[in-house]
C-alpha positions in Angstrom: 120.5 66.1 125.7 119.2 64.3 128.6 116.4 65.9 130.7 114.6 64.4 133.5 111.7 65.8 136.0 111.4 64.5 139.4 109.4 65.0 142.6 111.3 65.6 145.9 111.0 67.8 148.8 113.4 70.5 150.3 114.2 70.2 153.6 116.1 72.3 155.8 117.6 74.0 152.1 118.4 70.2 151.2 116.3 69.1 148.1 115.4 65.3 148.8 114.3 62.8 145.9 113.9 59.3 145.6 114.5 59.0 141.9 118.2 58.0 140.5 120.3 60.7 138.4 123.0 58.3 137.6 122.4 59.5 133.9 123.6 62.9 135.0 126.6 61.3 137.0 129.9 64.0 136.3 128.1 66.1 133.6 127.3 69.7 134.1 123.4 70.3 134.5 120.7 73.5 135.0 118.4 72.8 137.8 114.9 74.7 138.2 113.1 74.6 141.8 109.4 75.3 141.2 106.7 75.0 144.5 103.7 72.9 143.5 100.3 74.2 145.2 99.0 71.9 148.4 95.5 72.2 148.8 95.2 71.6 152.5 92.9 68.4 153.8 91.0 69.8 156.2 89.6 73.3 155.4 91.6 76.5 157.7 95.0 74.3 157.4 96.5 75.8 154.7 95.7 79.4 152.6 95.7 78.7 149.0 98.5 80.1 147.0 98.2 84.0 146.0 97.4 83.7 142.0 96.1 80.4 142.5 92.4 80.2 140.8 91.2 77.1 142.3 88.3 77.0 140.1 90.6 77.5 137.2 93.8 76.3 138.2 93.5 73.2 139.8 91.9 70.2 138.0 92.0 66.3 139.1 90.7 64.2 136.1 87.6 62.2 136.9 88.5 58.0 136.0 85.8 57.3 133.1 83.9 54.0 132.9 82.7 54.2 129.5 80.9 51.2 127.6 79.9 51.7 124.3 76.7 50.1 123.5 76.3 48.8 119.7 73.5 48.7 117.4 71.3 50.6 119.4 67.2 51.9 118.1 66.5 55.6 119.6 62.3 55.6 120.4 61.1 59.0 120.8 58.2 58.3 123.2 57.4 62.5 123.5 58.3 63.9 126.6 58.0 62.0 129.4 56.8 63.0 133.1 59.6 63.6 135.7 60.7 60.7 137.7 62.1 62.5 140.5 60.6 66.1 142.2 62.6 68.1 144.6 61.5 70.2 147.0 61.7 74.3 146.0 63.8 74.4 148.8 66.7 72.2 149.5 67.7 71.5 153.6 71.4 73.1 153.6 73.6 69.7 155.0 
């Protein structure tokens, strides 16, 4: 069985796609249609989705610059004063 996914957009009840589907070419398929959620890009565009938990539901992974250091000697110094003190209150931006 041959099964692709591909991204397109319907338009005017035409679904539009830049992918091939020669592979398909003459043989009897199933097609589902599923919306994907657009989160608009400027706040008031767009309402989000009923159902959609946008804490929960929508999730962008973070790029990771990891560097592993090697032979490394923890010191435990005690606890050490803080470097950095806020205000109680923070100005709201």
């Amino acid at each position: 069985m041959i099964a692709k996914t591909i991204e397109g957009q319907v338009e005017n009840g035409q679904l539009h796609h830049k992918e091939s589907l020669d592979a398909f070419e003459g043989q009897q398929v199933s097609v589902t249609v599923k919306a994907q959620a657009c989160l608009a890009a400027e706040p008031g565009d767009q309402e989000v989705p009923e159902g959609i938990d946008l804490e929960r539901d929508v999730y962008v992974k973070m790029p990771l610059q990891l560097t592993i250091l090697e032979d490394v000697e923890v010191i435990d110094r005690g606890p050490m004063q803080p470097c950095l003190i806020l205000p109680e209150e923070l100005l709201d931006d």
